[in-house]
N, CA, C and O atoms as a Tinker XYZ file with bonds, in Angstrom:
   360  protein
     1  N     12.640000  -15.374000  -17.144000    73     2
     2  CA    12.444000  -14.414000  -16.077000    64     1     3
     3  C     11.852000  -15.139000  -14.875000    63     2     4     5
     4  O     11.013000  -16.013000  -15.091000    81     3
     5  N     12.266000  -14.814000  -13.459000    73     3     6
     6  CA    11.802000  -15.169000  -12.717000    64     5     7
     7  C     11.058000  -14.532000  -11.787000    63     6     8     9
     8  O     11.694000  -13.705000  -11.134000    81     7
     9  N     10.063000  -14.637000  -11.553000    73     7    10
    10  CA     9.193000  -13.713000  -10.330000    64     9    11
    11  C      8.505000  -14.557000   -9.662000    63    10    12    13
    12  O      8.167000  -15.717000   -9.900000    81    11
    13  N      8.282000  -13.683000   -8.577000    73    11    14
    14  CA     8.493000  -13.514000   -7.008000    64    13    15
    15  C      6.842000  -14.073000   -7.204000    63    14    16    17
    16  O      6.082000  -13.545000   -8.016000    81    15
    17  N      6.519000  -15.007000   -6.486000    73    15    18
    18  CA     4.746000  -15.772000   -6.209000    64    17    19
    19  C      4.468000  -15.967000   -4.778000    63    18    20    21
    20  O      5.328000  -16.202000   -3.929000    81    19
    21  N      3.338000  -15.863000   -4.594000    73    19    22
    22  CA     2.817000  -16.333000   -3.681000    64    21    23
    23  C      1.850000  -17.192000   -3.483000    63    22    24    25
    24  O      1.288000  -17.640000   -4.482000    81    23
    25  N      1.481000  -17.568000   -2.339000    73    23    26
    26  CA     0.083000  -18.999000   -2.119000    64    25    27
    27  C     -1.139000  -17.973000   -1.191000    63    26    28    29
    28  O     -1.228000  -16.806000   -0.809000    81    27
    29  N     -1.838000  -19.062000   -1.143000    73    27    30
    30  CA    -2.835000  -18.605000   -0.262000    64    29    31
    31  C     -2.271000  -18.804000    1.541000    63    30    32    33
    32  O     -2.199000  -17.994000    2.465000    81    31
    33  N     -1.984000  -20.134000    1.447000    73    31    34
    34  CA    -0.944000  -20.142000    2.623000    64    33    35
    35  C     -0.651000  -18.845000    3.247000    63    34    36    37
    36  O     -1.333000  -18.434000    4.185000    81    35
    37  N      0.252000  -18.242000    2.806000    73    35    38
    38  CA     0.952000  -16.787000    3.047000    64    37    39
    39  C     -0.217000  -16.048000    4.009000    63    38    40    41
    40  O      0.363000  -15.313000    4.809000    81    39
    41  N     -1.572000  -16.010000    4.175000    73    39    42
    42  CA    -2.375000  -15.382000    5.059000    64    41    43
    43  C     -1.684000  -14.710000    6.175000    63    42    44    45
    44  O     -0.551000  -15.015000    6.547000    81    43
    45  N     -2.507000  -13.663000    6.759000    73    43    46
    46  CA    -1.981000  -13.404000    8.237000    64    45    47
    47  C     -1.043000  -12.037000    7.713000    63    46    48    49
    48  O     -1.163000  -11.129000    6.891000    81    47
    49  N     -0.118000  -12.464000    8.652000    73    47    50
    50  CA     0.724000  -10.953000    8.408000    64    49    51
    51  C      2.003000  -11.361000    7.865000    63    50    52    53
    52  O      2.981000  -10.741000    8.285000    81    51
    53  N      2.248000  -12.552000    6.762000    73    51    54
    54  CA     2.763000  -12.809000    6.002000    64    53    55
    55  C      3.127000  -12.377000    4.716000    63    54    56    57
    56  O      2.668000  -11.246000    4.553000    81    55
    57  N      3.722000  -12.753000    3.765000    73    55    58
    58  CA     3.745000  -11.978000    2.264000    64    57    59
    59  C      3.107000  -11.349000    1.671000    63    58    60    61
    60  O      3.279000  -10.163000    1.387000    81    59
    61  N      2.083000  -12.180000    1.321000    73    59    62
    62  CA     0.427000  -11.536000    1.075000    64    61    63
    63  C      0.094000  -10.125000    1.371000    63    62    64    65
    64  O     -0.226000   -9.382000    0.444000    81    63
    65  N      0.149000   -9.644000    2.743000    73    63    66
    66  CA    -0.380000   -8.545000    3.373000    64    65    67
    67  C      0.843000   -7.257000    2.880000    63    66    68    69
    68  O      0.722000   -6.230000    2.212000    81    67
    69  N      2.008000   -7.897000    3.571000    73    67    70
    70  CA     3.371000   -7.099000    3.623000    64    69    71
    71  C      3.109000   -6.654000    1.805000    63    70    72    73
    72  O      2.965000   -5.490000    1.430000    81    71
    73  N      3.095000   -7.749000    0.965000    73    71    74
    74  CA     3.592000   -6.855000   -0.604000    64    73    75
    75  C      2.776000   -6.265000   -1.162000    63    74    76    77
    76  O      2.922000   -5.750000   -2.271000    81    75
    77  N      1.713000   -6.239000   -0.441000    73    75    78
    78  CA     0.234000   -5.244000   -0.663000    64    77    79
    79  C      0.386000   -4.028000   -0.339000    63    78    80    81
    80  O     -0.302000   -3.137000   -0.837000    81    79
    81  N      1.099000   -3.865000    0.340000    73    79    82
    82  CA     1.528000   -2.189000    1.052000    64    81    83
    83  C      0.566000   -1.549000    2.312000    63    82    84    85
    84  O      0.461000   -0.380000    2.682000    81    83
    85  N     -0.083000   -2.764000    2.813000    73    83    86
    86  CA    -1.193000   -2.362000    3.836000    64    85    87
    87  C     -0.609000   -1.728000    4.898000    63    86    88    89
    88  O     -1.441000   -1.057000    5.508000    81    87
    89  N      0.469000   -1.676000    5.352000    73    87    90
    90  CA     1.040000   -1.095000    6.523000    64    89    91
    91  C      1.022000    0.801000    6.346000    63    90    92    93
    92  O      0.776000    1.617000    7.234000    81    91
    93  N      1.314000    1.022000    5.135000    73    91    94
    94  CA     1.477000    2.516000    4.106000    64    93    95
    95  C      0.311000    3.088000    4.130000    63    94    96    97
    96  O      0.525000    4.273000    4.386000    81    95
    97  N     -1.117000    2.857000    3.971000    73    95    98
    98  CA    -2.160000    3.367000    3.751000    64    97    99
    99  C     -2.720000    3.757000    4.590000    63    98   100   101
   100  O     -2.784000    2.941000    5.509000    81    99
   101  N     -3.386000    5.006000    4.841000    73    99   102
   102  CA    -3.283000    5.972000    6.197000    64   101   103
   103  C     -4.884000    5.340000    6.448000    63   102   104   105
   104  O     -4.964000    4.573000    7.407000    81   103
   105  N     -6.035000    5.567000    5.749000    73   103   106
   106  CA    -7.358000    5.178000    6.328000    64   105   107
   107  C     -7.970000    3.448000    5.651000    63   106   108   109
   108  O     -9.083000    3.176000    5.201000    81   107
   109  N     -6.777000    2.563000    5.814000    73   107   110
   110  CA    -6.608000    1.080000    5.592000    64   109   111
   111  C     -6.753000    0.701000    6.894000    63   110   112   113
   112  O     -6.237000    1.391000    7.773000    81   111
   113  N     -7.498000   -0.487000    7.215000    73   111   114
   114  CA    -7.746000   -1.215000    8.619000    64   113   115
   115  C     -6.925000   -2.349000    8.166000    63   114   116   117
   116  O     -7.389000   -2.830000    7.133000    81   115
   117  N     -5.875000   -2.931000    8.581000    73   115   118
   118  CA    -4.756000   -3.928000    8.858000    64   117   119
   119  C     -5.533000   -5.029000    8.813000    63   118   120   121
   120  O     -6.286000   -5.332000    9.738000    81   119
   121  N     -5.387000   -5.817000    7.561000    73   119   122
   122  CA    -5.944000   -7.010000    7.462000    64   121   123
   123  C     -6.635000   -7.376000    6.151000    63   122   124   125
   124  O     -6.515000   -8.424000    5.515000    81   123
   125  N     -7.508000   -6.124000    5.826000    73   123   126
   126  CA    -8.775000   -5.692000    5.406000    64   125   127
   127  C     -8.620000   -6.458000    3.953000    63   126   128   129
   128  O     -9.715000   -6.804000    3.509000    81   127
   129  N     -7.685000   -6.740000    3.259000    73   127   130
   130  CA    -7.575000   -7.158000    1.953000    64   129   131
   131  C     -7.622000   -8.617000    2.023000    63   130   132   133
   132  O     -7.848000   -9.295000    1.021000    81   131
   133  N     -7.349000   -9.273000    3.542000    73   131   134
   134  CA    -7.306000  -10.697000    3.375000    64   133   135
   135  C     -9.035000  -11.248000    2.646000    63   134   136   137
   136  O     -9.109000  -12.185000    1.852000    81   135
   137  N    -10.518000  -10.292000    3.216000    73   135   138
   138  CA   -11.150000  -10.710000    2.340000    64   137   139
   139  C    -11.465000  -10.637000    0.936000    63   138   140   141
   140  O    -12.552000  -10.843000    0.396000    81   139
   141  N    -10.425000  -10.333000    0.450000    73   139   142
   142  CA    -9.930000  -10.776000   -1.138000    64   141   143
   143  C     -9.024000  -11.597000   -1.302000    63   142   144   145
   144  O     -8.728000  -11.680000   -2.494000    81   143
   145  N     -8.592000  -12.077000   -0.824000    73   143   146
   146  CA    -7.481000  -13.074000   -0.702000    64   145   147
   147  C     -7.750000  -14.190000   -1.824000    63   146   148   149
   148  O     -6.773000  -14.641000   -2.421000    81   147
   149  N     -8.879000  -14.597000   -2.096000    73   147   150
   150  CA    -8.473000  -15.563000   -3.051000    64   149   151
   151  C     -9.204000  -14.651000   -4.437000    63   150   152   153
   152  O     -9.117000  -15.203000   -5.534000    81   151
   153  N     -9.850000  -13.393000   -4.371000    73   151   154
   154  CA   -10.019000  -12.815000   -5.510000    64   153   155
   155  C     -8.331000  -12.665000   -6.370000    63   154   156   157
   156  O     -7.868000  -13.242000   -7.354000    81   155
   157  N     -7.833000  -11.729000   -5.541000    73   155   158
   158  CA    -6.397000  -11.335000   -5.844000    64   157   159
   159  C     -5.257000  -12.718000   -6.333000    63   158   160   161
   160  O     -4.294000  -12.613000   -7.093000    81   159
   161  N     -5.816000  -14.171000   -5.514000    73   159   162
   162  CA    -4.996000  -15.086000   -5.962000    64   161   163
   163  C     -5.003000  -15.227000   -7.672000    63   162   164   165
   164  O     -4.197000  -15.385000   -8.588000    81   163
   165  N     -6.443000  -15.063000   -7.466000    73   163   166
   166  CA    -7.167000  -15.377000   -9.158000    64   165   167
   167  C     -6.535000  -14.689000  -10.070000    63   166   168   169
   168  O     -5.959000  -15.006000  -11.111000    81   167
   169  N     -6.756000  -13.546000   -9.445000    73   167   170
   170  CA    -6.577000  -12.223000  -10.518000    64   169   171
   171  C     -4.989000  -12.449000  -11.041000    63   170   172   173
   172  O     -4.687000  -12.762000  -12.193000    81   171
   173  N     -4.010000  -12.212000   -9.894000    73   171   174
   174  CA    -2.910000  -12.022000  -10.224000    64   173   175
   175  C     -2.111000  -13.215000  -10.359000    63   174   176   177
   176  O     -0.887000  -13.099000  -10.295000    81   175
   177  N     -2.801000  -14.694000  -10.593000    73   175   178
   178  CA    -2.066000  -15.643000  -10.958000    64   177   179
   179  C     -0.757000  -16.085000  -10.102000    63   178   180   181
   180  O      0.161000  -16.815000  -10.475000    81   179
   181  N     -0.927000  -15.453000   -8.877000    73   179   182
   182  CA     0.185000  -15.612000   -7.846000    64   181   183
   183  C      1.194000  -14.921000   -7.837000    63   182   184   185
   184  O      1.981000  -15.131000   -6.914000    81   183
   185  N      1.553000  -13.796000   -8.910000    73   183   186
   186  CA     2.671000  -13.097000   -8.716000    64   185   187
   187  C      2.419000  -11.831000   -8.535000    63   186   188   189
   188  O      1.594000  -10.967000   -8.831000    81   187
   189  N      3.732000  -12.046000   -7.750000    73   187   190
   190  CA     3.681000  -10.451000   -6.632000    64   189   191
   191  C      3.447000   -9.534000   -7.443000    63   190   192   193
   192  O      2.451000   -8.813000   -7.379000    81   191
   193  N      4.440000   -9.444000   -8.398000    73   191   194
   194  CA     4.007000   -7.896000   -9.206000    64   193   195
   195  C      3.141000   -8.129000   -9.935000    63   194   196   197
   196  O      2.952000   -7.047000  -10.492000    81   195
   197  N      2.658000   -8.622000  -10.215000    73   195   198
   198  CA     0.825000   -8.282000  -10.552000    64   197   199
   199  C     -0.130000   -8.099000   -9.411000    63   198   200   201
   200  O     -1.081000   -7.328000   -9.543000    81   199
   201  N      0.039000   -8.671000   -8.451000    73   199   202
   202  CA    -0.406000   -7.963000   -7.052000    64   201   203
   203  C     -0.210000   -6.607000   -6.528000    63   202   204   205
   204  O     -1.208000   -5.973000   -6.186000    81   203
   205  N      1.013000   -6.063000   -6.420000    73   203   206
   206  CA     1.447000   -4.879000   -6.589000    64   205   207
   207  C      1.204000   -4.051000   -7.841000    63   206   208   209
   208  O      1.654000   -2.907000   -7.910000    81   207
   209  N      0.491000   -4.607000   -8.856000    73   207   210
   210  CA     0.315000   -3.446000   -9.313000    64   209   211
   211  C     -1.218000   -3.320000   -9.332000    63   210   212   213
   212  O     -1.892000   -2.291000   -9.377000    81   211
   213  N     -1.509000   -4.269000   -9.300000    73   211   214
   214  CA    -3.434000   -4.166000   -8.469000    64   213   215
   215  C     -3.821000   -3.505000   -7.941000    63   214   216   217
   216  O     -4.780000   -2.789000   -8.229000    81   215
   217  N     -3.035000   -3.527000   -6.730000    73   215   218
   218  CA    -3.429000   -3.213000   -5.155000    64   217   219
   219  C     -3.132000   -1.913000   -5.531000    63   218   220   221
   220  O     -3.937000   -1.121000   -5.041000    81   219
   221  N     -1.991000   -1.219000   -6.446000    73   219   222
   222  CA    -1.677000    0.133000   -6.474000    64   221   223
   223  C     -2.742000    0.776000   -7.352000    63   222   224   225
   224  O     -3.349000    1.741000   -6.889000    81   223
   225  N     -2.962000    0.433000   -8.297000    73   223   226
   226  CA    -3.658000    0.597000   -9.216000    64   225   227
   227  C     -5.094000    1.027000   -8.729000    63   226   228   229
   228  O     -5.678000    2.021000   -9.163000    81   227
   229  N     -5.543000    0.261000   -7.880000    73   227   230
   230  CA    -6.710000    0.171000   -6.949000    64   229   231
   231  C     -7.015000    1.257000   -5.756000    63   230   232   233
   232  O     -8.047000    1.796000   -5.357000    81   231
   233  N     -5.938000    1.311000   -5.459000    73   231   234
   234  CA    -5.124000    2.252000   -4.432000    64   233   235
   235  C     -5.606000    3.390000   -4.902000    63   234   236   237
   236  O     -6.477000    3.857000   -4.168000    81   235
   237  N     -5.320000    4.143000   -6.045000    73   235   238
   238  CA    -4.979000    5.247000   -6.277000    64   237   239
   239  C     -6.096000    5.617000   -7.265000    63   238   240   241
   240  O     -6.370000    6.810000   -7.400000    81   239
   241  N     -6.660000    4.825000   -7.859000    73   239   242
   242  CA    -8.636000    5.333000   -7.875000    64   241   243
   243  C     -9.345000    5.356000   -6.608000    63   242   244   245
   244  O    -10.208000    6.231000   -6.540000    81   243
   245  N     -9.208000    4.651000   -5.635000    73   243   246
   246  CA   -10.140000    4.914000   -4.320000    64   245   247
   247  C     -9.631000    6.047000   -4.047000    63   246   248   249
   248  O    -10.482000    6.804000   -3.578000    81   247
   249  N     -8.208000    6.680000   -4.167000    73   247   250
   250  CA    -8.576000    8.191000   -3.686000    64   249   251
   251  C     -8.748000    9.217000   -4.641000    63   250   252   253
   252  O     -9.381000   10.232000   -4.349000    81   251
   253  N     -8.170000    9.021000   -5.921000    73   251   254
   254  CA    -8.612000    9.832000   -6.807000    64   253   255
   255  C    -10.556000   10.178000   -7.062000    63   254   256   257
   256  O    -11.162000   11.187000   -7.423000    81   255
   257  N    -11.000000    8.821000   -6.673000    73   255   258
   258  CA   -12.624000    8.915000   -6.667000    64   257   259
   259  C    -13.454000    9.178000   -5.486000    63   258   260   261
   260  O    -14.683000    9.244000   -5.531000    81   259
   261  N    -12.730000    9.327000   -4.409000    73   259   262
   262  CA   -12.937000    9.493000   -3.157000    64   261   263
   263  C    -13.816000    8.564000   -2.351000    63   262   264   265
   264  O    -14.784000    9.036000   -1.754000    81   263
   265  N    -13.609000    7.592000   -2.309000    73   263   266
   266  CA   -14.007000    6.337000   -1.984000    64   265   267
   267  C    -13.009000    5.948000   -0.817000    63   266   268   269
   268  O    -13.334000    5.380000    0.226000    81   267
   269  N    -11.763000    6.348000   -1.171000    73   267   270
   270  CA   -10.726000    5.667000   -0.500000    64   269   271
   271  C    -11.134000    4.511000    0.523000    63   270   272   273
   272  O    -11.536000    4.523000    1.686000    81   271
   273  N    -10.934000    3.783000   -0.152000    73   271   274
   274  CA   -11.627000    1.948000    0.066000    64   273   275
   275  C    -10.641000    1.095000   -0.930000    63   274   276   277
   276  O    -10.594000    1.547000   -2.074000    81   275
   277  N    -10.083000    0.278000   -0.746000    73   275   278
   278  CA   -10.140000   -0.945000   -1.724000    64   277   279
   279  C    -10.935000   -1.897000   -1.942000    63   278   280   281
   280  O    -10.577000   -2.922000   -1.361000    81   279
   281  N    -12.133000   -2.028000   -2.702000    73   279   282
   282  CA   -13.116000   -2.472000   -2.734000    64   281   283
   283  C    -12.984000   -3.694000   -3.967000    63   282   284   285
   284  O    -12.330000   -3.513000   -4.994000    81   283
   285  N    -13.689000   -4.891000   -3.673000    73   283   286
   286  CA   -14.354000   -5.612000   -4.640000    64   285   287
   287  C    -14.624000   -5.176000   -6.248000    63   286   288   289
   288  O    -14.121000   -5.685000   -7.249000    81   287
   289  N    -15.303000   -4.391000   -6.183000    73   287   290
   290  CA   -15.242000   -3.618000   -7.248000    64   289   291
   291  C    -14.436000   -2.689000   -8.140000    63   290   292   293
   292  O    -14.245000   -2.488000   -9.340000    81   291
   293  N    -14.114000   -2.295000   -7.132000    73   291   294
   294  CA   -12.254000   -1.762000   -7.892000    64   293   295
   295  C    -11.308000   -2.375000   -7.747000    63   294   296   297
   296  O    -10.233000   -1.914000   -8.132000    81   295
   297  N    -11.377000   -3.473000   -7.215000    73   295   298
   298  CA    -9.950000   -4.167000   -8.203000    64   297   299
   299  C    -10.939000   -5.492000   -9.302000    63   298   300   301
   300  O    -10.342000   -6.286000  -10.028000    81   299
   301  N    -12.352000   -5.451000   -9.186000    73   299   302
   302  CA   -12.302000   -6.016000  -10.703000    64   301   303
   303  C    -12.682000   -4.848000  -11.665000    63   302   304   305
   304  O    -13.453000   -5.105000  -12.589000    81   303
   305  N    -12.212000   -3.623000  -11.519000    73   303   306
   306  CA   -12.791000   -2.567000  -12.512000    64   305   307
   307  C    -10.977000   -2.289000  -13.135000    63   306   308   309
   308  O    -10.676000   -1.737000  -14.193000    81   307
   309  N    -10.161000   -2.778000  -12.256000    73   307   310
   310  CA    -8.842000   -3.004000  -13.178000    64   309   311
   311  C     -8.391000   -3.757000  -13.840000    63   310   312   313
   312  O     -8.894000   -4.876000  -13.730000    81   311
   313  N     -7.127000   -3.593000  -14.966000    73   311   314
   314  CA    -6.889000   -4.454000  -15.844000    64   313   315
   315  C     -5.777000   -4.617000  -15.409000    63   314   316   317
   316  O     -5.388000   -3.510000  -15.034000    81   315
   317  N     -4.851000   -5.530000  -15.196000    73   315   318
   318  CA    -3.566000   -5.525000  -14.388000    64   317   319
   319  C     -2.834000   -7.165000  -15.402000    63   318   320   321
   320  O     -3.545000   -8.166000  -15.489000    81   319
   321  N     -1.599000   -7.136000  -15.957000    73   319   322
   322  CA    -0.861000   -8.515000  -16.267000    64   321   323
   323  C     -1.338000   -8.839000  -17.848000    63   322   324   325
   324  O     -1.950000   -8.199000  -18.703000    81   323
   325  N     -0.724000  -10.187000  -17.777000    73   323   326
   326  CA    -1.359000  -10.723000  -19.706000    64   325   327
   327  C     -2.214000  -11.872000  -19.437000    63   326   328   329
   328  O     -2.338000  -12.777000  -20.263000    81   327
   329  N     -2.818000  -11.868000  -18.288000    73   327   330
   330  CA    -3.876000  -13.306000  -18.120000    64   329   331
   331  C     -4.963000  -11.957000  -18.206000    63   330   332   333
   332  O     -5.541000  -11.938000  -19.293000    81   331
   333  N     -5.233000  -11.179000  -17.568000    73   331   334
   334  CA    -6.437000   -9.855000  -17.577000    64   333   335
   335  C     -6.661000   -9.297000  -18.990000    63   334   336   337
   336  O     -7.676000   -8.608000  -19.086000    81   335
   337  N     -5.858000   -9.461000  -20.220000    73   335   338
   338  CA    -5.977000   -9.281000  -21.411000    64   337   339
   339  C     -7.293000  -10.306000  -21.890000    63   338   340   341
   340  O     -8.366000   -9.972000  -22.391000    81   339
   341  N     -6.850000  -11.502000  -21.584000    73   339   342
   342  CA    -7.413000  -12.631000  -21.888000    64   341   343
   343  C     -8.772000  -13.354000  -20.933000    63   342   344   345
   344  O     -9.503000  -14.300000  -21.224000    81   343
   345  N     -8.752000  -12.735000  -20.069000    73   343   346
   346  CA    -9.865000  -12.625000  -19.051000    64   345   347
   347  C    -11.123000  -11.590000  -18.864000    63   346   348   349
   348  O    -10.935000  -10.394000  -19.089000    81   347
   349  N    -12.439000  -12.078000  -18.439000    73   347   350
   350  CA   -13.312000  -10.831000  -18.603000    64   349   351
   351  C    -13.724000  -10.698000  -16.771000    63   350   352   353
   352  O    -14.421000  -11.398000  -16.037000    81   351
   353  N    -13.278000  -10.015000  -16.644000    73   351   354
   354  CA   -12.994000   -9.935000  -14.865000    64   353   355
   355  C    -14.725000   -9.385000  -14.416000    63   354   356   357
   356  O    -15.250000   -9.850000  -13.404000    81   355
   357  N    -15.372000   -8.499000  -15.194000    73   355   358
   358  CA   -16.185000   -7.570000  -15.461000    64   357   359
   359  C    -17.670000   -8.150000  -15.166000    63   358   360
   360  O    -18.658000   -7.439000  -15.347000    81   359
């Protein structure tokens, strides 16, 4: 199988930002995830869809909890991929 990765490189309004879905999120400030940028590298081992499902994942407790934030803390309060099985993010 092949999937889709990214670098840190990618910064800016490059891949990174775009497959995060930051453009979509109504009370998101444009940018705002780059200071996670190398949390998210960690986390998701460079591939997009484990990024995408982070960021969604993350997404959708900040508003279910009413926080609506993507915060530090909620995306290490998720479990996302098969390296996060094996990892204690916590």
């Amino acid at each position: 199988m092949c999937a889709a990765r990214y670098t840190l490189a990618s910064r800016g309004s490059g891949p990174l930002t775009r497959a995060a879905g930051e453009e979509s999120a109504r009370n998101h400030k444009p940018g705002s995830l780059l200071d996670f940028d190398t949390l998210l590298h960690e986390r998701t081992g460079s591939y997009m869809d484990t990024l995408d499902q982070l960021i969604c994942q993350t997404a959708q407790q900040a508003i279910e909890d009413g926080t609506e934030a993507i915060t530090e803390e909620g995306l290490n309060d998720m479990v996302v991929g098969r390296q996060d099985c094996e990892d204690d993010w916590a």
